[in-house]
C-alpha positions in Angstrom: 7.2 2.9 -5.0 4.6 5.2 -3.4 5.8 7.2 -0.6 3.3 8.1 2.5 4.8 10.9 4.7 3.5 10.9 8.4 3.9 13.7 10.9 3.0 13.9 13.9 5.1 14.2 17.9 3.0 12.1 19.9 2.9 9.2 18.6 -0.4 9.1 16.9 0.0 7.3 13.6 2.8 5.0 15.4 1.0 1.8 14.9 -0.3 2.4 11.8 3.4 3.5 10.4 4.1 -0.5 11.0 1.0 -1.8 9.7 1.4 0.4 6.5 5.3 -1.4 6.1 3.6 -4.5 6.9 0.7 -4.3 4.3 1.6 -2.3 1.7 4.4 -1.3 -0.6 4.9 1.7 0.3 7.5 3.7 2.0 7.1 5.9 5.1 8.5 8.5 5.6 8.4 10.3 9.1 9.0 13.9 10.9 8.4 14.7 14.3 7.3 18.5 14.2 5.7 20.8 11.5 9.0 22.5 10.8 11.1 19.2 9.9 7.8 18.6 8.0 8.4 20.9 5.5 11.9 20.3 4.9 11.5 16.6 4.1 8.2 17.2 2.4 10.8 19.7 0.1 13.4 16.6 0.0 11.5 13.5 -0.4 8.1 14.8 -2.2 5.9 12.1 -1.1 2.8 11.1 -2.6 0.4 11.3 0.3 0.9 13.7 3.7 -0.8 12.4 7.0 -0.5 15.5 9.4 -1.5 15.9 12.9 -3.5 18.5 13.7 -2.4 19.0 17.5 0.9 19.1 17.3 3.1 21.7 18.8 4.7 24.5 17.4 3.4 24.3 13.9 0.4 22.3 14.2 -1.0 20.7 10.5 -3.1 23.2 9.4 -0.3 25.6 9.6 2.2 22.7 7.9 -0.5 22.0 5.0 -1.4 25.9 4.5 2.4 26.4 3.7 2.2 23.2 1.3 -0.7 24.1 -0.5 0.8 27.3 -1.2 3.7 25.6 -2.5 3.1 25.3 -6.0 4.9 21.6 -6.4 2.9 20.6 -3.5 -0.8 22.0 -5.3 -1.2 18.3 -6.4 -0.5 16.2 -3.7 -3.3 15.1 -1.0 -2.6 16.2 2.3 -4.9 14.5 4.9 -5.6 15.8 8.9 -5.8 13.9 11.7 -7.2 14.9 15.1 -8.8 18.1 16.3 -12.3 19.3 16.1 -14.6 21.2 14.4 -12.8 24.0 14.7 -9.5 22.9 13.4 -11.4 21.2 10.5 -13.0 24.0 9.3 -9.4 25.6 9.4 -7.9 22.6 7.7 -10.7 23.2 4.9 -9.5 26.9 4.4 -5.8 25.6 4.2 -6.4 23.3 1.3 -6.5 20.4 2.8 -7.8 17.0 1.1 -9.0 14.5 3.7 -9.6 14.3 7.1 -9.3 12.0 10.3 -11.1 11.8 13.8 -9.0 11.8 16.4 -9.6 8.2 17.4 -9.7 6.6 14.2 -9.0 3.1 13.2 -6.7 1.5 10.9 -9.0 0.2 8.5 -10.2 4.2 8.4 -6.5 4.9 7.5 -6.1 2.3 4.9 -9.5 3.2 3.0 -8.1 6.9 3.1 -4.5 5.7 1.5 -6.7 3.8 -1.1 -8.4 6.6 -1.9 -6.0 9.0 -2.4 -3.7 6.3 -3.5 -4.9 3.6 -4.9 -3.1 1.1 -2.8 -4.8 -1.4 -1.5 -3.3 -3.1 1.9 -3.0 -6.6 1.8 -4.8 -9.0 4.5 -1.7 -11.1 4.9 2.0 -10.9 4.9 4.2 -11.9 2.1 7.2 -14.2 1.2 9.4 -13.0 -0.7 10.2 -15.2 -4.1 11.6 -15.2 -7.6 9.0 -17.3 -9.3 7.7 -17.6 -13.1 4.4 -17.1 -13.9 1.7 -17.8 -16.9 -0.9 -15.8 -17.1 -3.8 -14.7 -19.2 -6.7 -12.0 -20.4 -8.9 -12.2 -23.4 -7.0 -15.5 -24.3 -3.3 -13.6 -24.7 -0.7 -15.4 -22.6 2.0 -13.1 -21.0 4.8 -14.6 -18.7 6.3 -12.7 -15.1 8.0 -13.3 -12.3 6.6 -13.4 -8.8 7.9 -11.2 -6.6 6.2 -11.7 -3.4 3.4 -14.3 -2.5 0.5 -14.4 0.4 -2.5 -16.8 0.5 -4.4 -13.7 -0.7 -2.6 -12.6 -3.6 1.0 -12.2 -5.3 2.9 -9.4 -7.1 4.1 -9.9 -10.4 7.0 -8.6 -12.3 6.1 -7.7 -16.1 6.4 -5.4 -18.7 2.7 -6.1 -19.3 0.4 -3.4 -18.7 -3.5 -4.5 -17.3 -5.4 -2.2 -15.6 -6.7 -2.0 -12.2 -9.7 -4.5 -12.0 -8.6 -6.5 -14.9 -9.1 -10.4 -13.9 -6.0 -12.6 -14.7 -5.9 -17.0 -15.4 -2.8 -17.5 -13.5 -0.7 -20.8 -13.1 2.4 -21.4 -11.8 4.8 -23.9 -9.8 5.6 -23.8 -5.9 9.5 -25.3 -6.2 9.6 -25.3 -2.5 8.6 -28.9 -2.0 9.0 -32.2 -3.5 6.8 -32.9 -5.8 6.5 -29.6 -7.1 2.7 -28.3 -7.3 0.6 -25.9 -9.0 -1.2 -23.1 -8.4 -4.0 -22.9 -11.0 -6.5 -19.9 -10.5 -7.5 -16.6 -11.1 -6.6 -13.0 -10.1 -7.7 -9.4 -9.9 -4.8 -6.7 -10.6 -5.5 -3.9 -7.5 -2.1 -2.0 -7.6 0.1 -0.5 -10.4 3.5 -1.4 -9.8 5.9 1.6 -10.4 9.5 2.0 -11.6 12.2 0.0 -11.0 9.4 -2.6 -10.3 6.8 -2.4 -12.8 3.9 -4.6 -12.7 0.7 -6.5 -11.2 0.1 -6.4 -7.6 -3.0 -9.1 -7.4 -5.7 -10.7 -5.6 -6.3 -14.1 -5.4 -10.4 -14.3 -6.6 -11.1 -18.0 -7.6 -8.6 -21.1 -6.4 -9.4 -24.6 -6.9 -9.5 -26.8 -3.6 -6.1 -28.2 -4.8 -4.7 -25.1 -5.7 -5.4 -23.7 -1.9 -3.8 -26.5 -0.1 -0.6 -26.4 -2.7 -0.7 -22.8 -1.4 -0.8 -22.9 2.1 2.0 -26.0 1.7 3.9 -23.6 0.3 3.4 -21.0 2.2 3.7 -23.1 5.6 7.5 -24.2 4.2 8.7 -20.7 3.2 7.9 -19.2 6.0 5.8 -20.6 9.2 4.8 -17.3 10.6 3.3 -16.2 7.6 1.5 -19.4 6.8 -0.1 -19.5 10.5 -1.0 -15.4 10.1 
């Protein structure tokens, strides 16, 4: 699982800490001032650092400068949020990789974690379930097992490796209801799952009508909240 480490003290990536537990899989990780930064930088060696620019104390030019000298952190992106020009310009000098305006939005912060990344946020929460799954590429059938389901895509357990981009056949049952129904599609893989859950996160790119409403049945039973999302 990719880790995301966000630090800021007033608050600023708050709301997007939620949307990011919400939408991804990946864990955050959070510090409340430049010095506790380091430390759990140090501890947890996250994948991807969101710093705030006007924070007290050690602000996150200062906080990335210290990283990027850091020879374990050389490799790892380090984005800045807030500030102007001139702390931009700074934040170049220090090595940093990215940068945000002070009022950005979340889709702004999602296209930067895909990015850097790769991760791709989903546009609807998932249900948890322990499904098997067919699918196929180039005529080869491989089995998994779902792991978690949305109307706009799944993630599959496997010990089959597809790259990003690769497009999928995909059918399998919905054993919530009575009579159970299919879903019969196809996918796009988006994400790379990574150890201890290695596989497919997909999209859902061609359903059948049928398939759709078997879905949203399914979906609607499971869980209402997510159905109605």
């Amino acid at each position: 699982m990719r880790s995301v480490l966000l630090v800021d003290n007033r608050g600023l990536f708050r709301e997007v800490a939620r949307a990011v537990t919400r939408r991804t899989d990946c864990r955050v990780i959070t510090a409340g001032n430049g010095t506790d930064a380091l430390s759990i930088a140090r501890r947890e060696k996250p994948d991807l650092i969101f710093l705030d620019a006007e924070m007290e104390g050690m602000n996150g030019v200062d906080v990335c400068r210290v990283l990027k000298a850091d020879k374990q952190f050389a490799h790892c992106p380090i984005v800045i949020a807030g500030g102007g020009e001139k702390e931009r310009q700074e934040g170049k000098r220090a090595g940093a990789d990215g940068f945000l305006p002070p009022e950005f939005a979340e889709d702004d912060f999602f296209e930067t974690l895909r990015r850097h990344l790769n991760v791709f946020a989903r546009d609807a929460a998932r249900s948890a379930v322990t499904w098997s799954i067919t699918f196929w590429r180039d005529g080869l059938q491989h089995e998994g097992t779902i792991r978690d389901l949305s109307r706009g895509g799944f993630f599959v357990q496997t010990p089959v490796e597809q790259p990003i981009g690769a497009r999928l056949e995909v059918s399998f049952q919905t054993p919530v209801d009575k009579p159970v129904r299919w879903v019969v599609g196809e996918a796009i893989v988006v994400r790379l799952g990574r150890e201890p859950d290695n596989g497919l996160g997909c999209r859902f790119f061609q359903l059948s009508s049928t398939s759709k409403a078997n879905l949203e049945e399914c979906l609607r039973l499971l869980a209402p909240e997510v159905a109605a999302s």
